[in-house]
N, C-alpha and C positions, 0 to 999 in steps of 0.2 A: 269568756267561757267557751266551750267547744260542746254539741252533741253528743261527742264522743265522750264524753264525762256528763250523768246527770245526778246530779249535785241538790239537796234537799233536806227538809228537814221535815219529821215525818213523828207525832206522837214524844217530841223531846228528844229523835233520836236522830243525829247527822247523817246523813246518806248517799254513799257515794256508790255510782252503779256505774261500773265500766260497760260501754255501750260500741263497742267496733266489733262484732259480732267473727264479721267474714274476715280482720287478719287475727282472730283468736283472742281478741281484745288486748293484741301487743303493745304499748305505752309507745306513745310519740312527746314528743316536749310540750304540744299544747296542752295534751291530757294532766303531766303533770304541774302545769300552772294552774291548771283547774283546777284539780283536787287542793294545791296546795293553797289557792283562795281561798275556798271554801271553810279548810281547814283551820285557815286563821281565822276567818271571819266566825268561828264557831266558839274555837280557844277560848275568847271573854265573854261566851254569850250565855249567859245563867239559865235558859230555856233550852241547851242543849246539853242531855245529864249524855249522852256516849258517839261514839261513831260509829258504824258500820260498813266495813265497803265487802261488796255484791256485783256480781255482774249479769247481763239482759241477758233471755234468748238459755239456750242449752248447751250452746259448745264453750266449754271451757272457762277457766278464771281467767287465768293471763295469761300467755305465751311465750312471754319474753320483753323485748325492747325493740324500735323498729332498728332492726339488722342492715335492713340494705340502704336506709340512709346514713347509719353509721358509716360502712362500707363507701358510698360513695363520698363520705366527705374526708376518711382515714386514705382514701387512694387522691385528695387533695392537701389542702393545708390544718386540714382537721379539725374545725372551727365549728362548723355544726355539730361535729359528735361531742365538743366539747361542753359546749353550750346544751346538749340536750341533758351529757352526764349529770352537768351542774345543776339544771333544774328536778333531776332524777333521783341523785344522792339527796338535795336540800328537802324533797317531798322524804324521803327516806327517815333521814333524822328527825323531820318537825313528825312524823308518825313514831321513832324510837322516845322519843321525850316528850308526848303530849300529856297535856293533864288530865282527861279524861279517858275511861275507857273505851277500847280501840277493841270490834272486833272484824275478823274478816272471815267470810264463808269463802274457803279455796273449796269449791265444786266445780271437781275437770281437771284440767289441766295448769298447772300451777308449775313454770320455770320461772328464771332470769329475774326478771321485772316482776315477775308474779309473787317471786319469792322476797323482794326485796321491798311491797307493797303489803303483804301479809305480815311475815316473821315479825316484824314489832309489833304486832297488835296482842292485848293481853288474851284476847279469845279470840285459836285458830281453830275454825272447823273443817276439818273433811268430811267427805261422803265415798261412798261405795263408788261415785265418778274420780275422784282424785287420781290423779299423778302428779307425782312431787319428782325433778330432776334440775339440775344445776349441769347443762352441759358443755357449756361453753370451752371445754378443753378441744373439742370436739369441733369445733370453728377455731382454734386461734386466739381464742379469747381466754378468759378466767373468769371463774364465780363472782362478780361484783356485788353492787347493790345491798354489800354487806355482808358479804359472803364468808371475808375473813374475819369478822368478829363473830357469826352465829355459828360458821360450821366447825372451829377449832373449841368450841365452848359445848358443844355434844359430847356425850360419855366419851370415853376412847377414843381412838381415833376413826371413829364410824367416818367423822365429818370429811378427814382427811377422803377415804374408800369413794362417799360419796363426789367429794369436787374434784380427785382424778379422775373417777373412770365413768363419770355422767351418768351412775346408777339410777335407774327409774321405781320411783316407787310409790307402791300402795298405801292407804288408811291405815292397812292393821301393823305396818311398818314404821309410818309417818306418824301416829299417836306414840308407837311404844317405844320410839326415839327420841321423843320431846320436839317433832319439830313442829307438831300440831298438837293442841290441847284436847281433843274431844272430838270424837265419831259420832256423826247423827247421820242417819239414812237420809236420803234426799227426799223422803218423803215427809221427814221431822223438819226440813226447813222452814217451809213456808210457820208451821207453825212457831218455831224460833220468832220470825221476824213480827207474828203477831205480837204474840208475848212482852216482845221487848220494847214495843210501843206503846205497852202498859205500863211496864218497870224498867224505860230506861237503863237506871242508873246501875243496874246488876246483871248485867249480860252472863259473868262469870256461873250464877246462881240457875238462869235459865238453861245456862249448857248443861252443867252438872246433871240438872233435871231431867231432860231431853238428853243425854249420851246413851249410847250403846254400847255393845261389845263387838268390836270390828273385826276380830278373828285373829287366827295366828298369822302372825308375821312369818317371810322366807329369813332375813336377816341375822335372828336371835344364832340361830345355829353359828354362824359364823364369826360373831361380835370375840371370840377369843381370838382365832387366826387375824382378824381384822385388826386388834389391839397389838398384835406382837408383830405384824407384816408391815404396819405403815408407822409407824412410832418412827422409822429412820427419819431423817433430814436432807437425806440427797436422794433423786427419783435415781441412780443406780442402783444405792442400797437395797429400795422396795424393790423394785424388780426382779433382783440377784435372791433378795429374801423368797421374792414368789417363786421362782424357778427352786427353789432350795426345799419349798414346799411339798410340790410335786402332785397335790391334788387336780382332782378336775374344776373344784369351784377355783383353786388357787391358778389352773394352765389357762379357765375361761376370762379369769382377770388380765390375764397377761395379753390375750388375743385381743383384749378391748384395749388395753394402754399401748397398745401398738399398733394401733390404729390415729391416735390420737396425737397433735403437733407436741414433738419435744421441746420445744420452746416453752408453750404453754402449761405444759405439767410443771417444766421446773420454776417458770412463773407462779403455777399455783399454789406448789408445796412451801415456795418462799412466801407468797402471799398470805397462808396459813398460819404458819410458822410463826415470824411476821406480828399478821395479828390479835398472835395471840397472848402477847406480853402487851398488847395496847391497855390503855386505862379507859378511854372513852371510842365511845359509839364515833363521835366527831374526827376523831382521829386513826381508824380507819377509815371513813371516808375519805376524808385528803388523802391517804397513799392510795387509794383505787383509786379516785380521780388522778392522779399523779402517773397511776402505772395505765389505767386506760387510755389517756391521751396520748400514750404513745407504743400500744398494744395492738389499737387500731390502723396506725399507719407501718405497722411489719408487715412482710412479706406474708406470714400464715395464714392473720387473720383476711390479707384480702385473698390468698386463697382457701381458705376455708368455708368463707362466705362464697367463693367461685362454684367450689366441689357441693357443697353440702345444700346452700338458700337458689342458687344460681343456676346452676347447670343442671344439676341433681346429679352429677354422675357418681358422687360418695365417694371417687378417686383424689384428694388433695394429693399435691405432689409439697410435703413439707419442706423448709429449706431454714436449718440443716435438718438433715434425717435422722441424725443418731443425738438422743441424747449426752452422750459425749462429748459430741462437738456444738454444745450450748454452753457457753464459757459464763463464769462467773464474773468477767468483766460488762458481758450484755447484761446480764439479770441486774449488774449495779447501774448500769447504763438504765434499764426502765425503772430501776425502782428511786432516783433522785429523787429526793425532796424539790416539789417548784419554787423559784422565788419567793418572795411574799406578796408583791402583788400580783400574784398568778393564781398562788393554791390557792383550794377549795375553804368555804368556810359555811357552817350552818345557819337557817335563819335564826337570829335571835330570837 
């Protein structure tokens, strides 16, 4: 077990508290061997009716994953990043298919890892702290962690709006999209977690109880142009659609996807795409562990992490620059199926 995961069982109810405070409580491998002990050790344990994960201190849920170790081991033979996906996705899945109930308070900052630690839980809460974004186009990367089974399974194509252009967002957005179940002020948590120490087995009941009204969302306005602008299958189309638009929301879309690695878009829209004709949770996992192993060691993502985690200068110099000159031969080149003794696979 590590510090940095403390791990517990509290009144009947599992308790997992992310504890790395100062890097935003971003998930490292050891974190997820921990949780994902703990987790099993819970699975058959008749004296724990739910789980909970929570995190210490005030800044943030999760942040993401750790970046610059992926980074240094994608600019080698990529063997730690891989090894960390594999323990990442496995905690992933054994949280999509657990048998009891799962919930997680995203209070703060909720990306990457955060989101791929939360989304299966049957009760998500946000708070008036929340931010919910998927930015990984944004380094080089693509929304893993799950990315391409939760975010193609939103109404419309929000999901799609969201994992190209790394939209950030709020509670009163983040409930009325379904990517969180329920608004409680962060002043209703603490009482949440008494509650549930009482009644376990019904977290679903106590949120109901304890939710609010989070306020109007910026989004809703949009969710029609969003439905008809990203519905394409090739990041040309969307784009040529947005220019076609001519709005201000629709020219400040375009300011932000051009900004963004063409690599990575057209990684994401296929990853989308993709997984959204999958039948199991499990089986997008193995194509993002498939497309991450070797997402990490391109050119973008180690400058993306140079521009963006690294230097900070916010200049990545992409390569290639134009979406056009990302051939449909690379995109087949990342998205292979690995071997079989290579791919990924769930824990039983």
């Amino acid at each position: 077990m590590t510090e940095e995961i403390l791990a517990r069982v509290e009144g009947g109810v599992g308790r997992l508290t992310l504890n790395r405070p100062k890097a935003l409580h971003a998930l490292n491998r050891p974190m997820c061997l921990a949780m994902t002990e703990a987790l099993l050790a819970w699975r058959g344990d008749d004296a724990v009716k739910s789980v909970l994960i929570d995190h210490a201190g005030e800044r943030g849920f999760c942040a993401g994953g750790d970046i610059r170790m992926i980074a240094e081991s994608g600019a080698g033979d990529g063997s730690d990043a891989r090894a960390f996906f594999d323990a990442e996705y496995k905690l992933n899945a054994l949280l999509f298919d657990y048998p009891k109930p799962v919930t997680a308070i995203a209070d703060g900052i909720v990306m990457g890892g955060g989101v791929g630690i939360s989304e299966p839980a049957d009760v998500r809460i946000a708070t008036e702290r929340t931010t919910y974004a998927m930015p990984e186009t944004g380094i080089g990367l693509f929304p893993d962690v799950g990315g391409g089974w939760f975010l193609p399974r939103l109404e419309g194509e929000v999901g799609t709006w969201i994992a190209l252009t790394g939209a950030r967002l709020k509670a009163a957005d983040t409930v009325a999209l379904g990517i969180h179940t329920h608004f409680l002020p962060g002043d209703a948590i603490e009482a949440f977690r008494s509650i549930l120490k009482t009644d376990p087995a019904y977290p679903i009941d106590i949120a109901d109880n304890l939710a609010a009204d989070p306020g109007e969302g910026t989004v809703e306005p949009h969710l029609e142009t969003i439905d008809r602008v990203f519905a394409h299958d090739r990041m040309e189309a969307i784009v040529a659609a947005l220019e076609a638009e001519g709005s201000e929301w629709a020219d400040k879309q375009l300011s932000i996807l051009r900004t963004k690695s063409p690599q990575s878009l057209k990684v994401t829209l296929r990853q989308l795409r993709k997984g959204a004709t999958l039948e199991t949770f499990a089986e997008n996992m193995a194509m993002e562990y498939a497309l991450g192993g070797r997402v990490v060691q391109t050119h973008d993502f180690q400058e993306g992490v140079r521009a963006v985690i690294l230097d900070k200068d916010n200049t990545p110099n992409w390569k290639p620059a134009r979406l056009e000159e990302v051939t449909d031969a690379e995109l087949d080149r990342l998205f292979a199926p690995l071997p079989d003794g290579e791919a990924w696979r769930p824990i039983d």
